[in-house]
PDB file of N, CA, C and O in Angstrom, chain B, residues numbered from 101:
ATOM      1  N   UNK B 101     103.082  82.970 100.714  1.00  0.00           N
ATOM      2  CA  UNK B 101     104.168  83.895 100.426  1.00  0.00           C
ATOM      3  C   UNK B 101     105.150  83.227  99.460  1.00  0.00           C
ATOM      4  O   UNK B 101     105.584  82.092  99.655  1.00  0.00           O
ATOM      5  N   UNK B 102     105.478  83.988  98.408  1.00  0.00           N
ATOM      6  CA  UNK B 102     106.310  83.297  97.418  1.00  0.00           C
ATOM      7  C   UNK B 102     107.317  83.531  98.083  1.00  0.00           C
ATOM      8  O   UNK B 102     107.543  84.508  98.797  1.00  0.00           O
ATOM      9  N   UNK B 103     108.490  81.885  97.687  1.00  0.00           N
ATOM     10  CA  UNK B 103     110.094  81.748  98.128  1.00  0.00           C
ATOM     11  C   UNK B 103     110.998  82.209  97.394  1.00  0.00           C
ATOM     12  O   UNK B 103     111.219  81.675  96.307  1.00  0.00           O
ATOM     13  N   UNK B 104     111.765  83.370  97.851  1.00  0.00           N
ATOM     14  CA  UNK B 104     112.663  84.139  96.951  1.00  0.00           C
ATOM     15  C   UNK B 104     114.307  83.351  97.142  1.00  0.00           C
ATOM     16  O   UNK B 104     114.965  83.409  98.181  1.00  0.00           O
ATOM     17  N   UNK B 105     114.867  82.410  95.469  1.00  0.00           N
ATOM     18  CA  UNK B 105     116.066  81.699  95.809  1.00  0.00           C
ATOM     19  C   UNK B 105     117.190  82.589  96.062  1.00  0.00           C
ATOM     20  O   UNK B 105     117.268  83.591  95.351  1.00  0.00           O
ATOM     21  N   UNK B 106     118.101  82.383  96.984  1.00  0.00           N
ATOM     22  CA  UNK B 106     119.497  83.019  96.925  1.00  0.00           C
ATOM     23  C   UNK B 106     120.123  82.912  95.792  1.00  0.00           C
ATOM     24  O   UNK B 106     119.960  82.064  94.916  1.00  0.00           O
ATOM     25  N   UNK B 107     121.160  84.174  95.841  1.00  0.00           N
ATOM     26  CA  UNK B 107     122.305  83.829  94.839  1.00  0.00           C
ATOM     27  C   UNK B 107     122.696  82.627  94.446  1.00  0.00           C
ATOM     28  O   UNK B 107     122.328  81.750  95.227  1.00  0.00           O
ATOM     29  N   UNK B 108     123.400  82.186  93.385  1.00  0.00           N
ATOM     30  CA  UNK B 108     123.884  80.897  92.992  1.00  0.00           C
ATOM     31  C   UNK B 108     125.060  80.699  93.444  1.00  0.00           C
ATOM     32  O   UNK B 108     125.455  79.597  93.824  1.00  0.00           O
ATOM     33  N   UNK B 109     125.801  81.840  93.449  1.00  0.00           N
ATOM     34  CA  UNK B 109     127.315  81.788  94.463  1.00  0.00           C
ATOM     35  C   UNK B 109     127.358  82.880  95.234  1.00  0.00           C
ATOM     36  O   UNK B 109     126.882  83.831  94.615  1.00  0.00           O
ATOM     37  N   UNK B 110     127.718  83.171  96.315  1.00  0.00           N
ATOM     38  CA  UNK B 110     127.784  84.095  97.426  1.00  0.00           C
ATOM     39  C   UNK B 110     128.808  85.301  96.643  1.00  0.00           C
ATOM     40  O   UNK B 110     128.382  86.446  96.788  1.00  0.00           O
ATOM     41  N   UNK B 111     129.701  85.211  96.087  1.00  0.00           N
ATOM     42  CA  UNK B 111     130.377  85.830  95.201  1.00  0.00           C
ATOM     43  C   UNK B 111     130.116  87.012  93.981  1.00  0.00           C
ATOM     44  O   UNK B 111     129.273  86.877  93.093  1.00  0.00           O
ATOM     45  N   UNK B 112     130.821  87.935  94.097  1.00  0.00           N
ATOM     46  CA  UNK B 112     129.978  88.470  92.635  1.00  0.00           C
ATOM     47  C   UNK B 112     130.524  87.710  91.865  1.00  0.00           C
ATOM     48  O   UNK B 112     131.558  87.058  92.010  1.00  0.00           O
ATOM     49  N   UNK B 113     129.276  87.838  90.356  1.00  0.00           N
ATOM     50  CA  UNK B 113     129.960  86.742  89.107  1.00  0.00           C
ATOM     51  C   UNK B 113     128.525  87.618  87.980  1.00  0.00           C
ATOM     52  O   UNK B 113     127.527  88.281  88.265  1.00  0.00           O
ATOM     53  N   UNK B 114     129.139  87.155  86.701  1.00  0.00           N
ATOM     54  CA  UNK B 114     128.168  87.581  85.806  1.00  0.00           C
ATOM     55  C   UNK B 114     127.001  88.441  85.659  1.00  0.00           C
ATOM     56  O   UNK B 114     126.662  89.603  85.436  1.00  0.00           O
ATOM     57  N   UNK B 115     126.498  87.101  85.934  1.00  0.00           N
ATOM     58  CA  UNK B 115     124.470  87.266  85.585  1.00  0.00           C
ATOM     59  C   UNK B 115     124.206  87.330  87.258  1.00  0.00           C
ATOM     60  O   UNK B 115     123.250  86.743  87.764  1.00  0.00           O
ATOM     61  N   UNK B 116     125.003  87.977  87.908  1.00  0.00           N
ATOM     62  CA  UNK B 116     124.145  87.739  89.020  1.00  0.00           C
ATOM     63  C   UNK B 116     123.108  88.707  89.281  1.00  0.00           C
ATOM     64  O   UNK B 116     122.226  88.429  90.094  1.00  0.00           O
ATOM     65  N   UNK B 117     123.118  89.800  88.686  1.00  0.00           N
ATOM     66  CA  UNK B 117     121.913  90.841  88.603  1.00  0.00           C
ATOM     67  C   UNK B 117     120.961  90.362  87.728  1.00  0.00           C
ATOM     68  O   UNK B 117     119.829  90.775  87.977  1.00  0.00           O
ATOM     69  N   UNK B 118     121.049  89.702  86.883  1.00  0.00           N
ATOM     70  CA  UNK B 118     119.755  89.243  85.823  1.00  0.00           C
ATOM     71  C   UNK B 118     119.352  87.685  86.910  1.00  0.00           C
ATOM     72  O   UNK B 118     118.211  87.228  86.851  1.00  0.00           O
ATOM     73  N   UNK B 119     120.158  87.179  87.610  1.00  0.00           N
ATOM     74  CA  UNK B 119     119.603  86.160  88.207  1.00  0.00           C
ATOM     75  C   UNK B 119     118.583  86.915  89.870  1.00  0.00           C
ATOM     76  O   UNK B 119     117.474  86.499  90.206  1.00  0.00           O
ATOM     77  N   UNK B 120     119.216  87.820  90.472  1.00  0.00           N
ATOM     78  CA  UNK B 120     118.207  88.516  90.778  1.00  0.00           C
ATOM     79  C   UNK B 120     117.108  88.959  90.446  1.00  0.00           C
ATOM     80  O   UNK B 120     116.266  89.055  91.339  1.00  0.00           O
ATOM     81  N   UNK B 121     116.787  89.327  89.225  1.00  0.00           N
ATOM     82  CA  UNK B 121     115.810  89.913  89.014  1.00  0.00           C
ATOM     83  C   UNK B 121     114.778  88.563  88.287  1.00  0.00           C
ATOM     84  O   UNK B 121     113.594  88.810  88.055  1.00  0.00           O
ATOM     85  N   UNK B 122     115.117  87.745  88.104  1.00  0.00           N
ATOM     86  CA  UNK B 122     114.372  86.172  87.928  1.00  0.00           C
ATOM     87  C   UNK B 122     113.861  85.695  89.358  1.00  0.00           C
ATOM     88  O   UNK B 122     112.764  85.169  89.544  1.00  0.00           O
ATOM     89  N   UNK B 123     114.809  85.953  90.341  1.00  0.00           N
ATOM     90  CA  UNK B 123     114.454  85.602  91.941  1.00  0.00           C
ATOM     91  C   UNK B 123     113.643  86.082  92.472  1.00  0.00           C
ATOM     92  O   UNK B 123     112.967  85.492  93.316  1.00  0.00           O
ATOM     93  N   UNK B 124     113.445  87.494  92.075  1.00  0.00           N
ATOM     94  CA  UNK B 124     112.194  88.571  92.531  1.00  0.00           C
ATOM     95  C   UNK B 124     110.975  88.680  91.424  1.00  0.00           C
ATOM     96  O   UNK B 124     110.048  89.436  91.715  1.00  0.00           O
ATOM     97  N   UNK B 125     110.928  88.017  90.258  1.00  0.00           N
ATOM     98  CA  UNK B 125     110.183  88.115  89.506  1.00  0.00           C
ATOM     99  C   UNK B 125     108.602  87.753  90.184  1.00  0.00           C
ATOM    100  O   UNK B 125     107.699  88.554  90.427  1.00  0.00           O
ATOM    101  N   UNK B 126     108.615  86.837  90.311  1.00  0.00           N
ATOM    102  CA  UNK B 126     107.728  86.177  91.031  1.00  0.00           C
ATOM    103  C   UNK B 126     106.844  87.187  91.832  1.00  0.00           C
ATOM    104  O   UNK B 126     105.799  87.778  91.558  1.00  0.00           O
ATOM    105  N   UNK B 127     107.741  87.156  93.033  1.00  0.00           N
ATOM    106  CA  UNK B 127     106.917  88.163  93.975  1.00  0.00           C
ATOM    107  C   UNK B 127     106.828  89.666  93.787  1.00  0.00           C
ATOM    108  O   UNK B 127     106.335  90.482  94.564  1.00  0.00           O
ATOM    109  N   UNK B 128     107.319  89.847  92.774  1.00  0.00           N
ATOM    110  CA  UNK B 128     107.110  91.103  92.311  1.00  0.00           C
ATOM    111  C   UNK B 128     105.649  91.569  91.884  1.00  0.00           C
ATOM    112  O   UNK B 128     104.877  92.478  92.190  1.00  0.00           O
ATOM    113  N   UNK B 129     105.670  90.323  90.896  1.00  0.00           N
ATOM    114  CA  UNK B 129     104.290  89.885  89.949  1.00  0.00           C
ATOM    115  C   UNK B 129     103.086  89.703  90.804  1.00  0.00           C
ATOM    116  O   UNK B 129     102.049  90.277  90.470  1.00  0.00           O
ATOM    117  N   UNK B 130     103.113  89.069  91.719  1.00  0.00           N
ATOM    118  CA  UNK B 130     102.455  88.734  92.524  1.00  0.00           C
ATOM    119  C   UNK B 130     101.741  90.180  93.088  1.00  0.00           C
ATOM    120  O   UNK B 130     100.691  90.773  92.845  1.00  0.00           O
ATOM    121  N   UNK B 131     102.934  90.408  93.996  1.00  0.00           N
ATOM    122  CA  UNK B 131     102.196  92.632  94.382  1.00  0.00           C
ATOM    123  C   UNK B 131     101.477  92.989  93.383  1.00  0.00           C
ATOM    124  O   UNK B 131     100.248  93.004  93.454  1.00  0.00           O
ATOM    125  N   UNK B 132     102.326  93.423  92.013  1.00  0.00           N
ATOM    126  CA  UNK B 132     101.506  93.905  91.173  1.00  0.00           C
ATOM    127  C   UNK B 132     100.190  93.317  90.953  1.00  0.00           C
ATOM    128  O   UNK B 132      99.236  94.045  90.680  1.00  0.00           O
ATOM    129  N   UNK B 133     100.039  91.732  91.078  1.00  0.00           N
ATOM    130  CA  UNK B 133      98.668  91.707  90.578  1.00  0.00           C
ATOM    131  C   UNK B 133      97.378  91.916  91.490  1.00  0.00           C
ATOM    132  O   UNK B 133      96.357  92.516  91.155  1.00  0.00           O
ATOM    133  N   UNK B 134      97.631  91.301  92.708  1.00  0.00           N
ATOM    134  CA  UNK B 134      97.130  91.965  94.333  1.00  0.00           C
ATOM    135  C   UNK B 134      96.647  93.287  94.278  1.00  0.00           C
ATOM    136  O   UNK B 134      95.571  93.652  94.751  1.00  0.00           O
ATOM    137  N   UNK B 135      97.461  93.994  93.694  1.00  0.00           N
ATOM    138  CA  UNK B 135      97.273  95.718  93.721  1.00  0.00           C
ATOM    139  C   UNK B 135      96.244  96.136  92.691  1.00  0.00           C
ATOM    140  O   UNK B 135      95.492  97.102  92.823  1.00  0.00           O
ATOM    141  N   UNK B 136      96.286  95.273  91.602  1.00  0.00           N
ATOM    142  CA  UNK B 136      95.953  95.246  90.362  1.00  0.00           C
ATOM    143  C   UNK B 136      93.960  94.923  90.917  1.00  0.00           C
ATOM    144  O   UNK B 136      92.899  95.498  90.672  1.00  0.00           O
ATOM    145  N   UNK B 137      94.346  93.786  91.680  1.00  0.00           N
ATOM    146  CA  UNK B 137      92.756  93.576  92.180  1.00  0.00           C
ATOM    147  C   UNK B 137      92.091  94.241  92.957  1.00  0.00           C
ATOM    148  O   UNK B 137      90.868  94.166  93.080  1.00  0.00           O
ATOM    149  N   UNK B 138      93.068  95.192  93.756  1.00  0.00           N
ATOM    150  CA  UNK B 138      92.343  95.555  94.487  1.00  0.00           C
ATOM    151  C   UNK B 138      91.841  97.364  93.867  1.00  0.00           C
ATOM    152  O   UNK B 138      90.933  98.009  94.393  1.00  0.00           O
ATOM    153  N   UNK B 139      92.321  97.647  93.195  1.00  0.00           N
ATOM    154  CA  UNK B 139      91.585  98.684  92.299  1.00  0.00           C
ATOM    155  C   UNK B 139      92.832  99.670  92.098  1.00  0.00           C
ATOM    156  O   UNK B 139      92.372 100.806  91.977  1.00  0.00           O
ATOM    157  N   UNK B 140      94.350  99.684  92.007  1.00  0.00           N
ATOM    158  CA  UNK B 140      94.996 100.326  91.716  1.00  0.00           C
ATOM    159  C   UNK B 140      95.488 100.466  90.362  1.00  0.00           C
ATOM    160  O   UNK B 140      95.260  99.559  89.561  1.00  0.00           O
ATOM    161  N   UNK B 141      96.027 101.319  90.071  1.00  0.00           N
ATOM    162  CA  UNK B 141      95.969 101.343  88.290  1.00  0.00           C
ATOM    163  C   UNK B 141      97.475 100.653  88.134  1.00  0.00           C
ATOM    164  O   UNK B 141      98.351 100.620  88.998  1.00  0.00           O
ATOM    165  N   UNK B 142      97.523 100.169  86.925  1.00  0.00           N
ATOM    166  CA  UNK B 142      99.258 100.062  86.797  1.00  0.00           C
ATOM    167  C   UNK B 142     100.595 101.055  87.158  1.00  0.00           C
ATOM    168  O   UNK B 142     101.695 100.944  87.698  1.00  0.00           O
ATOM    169  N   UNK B 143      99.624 102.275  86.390  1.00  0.00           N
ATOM    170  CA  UNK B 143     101.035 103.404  86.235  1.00  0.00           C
ATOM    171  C   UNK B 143     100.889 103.392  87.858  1.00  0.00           C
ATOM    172  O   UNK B 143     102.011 103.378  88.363  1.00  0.00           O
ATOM    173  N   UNK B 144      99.792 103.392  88.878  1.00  0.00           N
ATOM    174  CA  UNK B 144      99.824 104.028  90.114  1.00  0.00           C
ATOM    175  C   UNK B 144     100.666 102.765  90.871  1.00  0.00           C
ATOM    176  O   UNK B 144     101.292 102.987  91.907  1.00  0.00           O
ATOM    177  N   UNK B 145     100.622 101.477  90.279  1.00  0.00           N
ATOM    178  CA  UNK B 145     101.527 101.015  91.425  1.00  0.00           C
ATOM    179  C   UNK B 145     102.971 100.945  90.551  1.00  0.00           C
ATOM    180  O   UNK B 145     103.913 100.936  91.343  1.00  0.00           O
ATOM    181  N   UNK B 146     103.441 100.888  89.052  1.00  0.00           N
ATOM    182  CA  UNK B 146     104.607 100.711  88.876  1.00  0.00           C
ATOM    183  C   UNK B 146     105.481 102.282  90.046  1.00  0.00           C
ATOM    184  O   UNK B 146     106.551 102.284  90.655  1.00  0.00           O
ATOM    185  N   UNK B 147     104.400 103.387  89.908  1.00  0.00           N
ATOM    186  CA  UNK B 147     105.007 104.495  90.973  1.00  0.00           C
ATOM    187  C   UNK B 147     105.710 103.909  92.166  1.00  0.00           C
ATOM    188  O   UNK B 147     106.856 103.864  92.614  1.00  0.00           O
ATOM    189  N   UNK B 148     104.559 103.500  92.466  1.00  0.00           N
ATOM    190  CA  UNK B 148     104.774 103.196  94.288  1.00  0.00           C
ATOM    191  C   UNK B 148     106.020 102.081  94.418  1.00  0.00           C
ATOM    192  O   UNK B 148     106.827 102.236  95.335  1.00  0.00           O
ATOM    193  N   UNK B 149     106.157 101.029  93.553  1.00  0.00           N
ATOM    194  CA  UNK B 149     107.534  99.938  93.347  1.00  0.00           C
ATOM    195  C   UNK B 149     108.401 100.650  93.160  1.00  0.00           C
ATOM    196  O   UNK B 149     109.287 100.706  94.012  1.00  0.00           O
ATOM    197  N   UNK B 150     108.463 101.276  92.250  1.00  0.00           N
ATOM    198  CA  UNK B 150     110.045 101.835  92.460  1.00  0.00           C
ATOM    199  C   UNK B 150     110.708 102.839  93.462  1.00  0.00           C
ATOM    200  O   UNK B 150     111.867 102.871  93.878  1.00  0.00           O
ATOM    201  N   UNK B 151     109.031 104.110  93.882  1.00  0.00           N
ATOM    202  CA  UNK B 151     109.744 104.439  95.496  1.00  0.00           C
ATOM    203  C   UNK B 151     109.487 104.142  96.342  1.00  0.00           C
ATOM    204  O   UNK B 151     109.518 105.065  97.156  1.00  0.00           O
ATOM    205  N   UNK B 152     109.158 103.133  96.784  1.00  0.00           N
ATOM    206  CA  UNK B 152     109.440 102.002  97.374  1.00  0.00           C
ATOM    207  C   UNK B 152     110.778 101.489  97.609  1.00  0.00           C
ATOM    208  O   UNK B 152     111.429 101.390  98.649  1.00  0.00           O
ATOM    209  N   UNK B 153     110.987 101.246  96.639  1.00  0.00           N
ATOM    210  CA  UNK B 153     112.562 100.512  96.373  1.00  0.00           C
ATOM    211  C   UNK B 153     113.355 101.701  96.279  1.00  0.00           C
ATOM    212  O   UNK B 153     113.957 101.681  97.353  1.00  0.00           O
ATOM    213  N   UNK B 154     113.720 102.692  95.683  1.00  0.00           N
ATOM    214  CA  UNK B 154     114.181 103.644  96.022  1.00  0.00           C
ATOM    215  C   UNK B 154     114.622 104.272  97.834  1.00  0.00           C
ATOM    216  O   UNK B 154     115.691 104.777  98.174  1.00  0.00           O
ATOM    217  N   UNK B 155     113.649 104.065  98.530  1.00  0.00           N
ATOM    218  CA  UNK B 155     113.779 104.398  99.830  1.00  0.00           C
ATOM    219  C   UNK B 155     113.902 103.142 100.405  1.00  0.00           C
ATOM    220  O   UNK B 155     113.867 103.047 101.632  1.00  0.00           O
ATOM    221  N   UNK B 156     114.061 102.013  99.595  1.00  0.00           N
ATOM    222  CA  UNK B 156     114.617 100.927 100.475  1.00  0.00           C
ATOM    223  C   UNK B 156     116.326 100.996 100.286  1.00  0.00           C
ATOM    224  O   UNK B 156     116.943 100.158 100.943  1.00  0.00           O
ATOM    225  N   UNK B 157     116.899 101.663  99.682  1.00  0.00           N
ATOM    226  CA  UNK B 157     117.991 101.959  99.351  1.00  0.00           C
ATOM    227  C   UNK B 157     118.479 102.808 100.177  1.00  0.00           C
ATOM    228  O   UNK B 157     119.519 102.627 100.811  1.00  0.00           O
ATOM    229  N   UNK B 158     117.612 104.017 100.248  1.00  0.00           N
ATOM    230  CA  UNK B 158     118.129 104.923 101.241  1.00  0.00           C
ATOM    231  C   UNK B 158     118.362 104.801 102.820  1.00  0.00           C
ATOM    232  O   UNK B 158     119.231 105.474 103.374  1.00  0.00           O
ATOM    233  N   UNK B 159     117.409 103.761 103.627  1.00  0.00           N
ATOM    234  CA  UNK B 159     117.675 103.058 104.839  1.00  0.00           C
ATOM    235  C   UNK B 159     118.241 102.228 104.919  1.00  0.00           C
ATOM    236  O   UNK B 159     118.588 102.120 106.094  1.00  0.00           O
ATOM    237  N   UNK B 160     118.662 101.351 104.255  1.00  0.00           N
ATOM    238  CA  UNK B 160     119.772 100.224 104.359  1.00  0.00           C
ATOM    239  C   UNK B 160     121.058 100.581 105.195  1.00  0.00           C
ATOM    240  O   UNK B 160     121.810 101.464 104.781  1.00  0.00           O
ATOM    241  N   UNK B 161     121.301  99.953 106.285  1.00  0.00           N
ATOM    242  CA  UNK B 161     122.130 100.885 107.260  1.00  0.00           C
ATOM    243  C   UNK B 161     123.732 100.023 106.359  1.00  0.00           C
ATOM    244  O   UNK B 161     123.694  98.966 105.728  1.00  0.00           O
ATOM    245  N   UNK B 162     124.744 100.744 106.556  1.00  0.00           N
ATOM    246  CA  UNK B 162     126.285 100.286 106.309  1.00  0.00           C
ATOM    247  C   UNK B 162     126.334 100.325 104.307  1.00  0.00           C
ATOM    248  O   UNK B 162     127.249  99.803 103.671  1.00  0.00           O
ATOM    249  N   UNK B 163     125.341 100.934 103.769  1.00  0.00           N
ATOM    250  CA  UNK B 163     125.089 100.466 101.865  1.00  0.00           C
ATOM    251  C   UNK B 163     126.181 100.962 101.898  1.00  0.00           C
ATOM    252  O   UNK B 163     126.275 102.066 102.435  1.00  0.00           O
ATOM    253  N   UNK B 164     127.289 100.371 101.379  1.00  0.00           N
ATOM    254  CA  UNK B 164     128.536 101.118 101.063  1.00  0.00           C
ATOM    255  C   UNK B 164     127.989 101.484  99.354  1.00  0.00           C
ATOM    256  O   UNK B 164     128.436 102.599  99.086  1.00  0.00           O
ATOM    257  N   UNK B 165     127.333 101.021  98.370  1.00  0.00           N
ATOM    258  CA  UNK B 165     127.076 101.073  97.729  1.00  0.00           C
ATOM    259  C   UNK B 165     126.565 102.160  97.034  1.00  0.00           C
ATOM    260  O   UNK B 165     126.680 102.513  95.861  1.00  0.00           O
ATOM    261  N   UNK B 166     125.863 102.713  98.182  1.00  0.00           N
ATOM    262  CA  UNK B 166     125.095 104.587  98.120  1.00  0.00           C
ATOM    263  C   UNK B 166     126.331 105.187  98.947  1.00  0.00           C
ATOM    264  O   UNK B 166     126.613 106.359  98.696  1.00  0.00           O
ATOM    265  N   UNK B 167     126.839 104.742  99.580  1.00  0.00           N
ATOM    266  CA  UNK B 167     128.039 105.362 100.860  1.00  0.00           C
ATOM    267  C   UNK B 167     129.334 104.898 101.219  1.00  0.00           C
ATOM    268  O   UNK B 167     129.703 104.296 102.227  1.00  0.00           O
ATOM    269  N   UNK B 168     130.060 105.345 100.056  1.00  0.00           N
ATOM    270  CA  UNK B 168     131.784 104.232 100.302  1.00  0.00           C
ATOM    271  C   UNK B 168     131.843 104.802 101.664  1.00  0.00           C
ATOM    272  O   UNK B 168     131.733 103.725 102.249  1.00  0.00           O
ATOM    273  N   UNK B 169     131.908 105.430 102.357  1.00  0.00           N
ATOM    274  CA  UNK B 169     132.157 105.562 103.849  1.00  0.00           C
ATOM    275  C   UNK B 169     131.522 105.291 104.766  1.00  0.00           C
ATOM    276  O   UNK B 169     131.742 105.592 105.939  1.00  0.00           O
ATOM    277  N   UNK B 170     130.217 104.381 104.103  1.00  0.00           N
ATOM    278  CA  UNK B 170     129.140 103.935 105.691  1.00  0.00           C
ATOM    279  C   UNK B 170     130.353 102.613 106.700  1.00  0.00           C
ATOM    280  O   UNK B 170     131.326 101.992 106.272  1.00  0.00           O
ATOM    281  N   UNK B 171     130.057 102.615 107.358  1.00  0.00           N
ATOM    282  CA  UNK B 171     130.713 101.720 108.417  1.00  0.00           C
ATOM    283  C   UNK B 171     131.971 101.878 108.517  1.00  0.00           C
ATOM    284  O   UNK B 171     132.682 100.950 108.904  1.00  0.00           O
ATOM    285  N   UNK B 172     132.587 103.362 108.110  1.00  0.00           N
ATOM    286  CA  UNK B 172     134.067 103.385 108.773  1.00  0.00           C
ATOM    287  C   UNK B 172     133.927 104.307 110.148  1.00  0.00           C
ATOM    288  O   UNK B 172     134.910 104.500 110.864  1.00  0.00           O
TER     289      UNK B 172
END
């Protein structure tokens, strides 16, 4: 299982979204190519990654982010 690094500061700051997406690169790549072997097409899994991730957004309990009012 690839090791995904934490933030560089617990803080927001800059690049911390482009340093995310360097952190997940990896195992991102990895799915895709897994999927890739096992007979799925590209377009059919870039689909499935993003709703995927999409509905990982939507269960995230307290996302103030989708919900300025979750956890009041």
């Amino acid at each position: 299982m690839t090791i995904i690094p934490s933030p560089k500061r617990p803080e927001n700051y800059a690049d911390r979204i482009a340093d995310c997406d360097n952190a997940l690169d990896g195992a991102v790549r990895a799915i895709f190519e897994a999927a890739l072997a096992a007979g799925w097409s590209s377009n059919e899994i870039a689909h499935s990654i993003r709703m995927l991730a999409y509905r990982c957004l939507q269960v995230v309990p307290n996302n103030k982010e989708l919900n300025p009012q979750a956890g009041q």
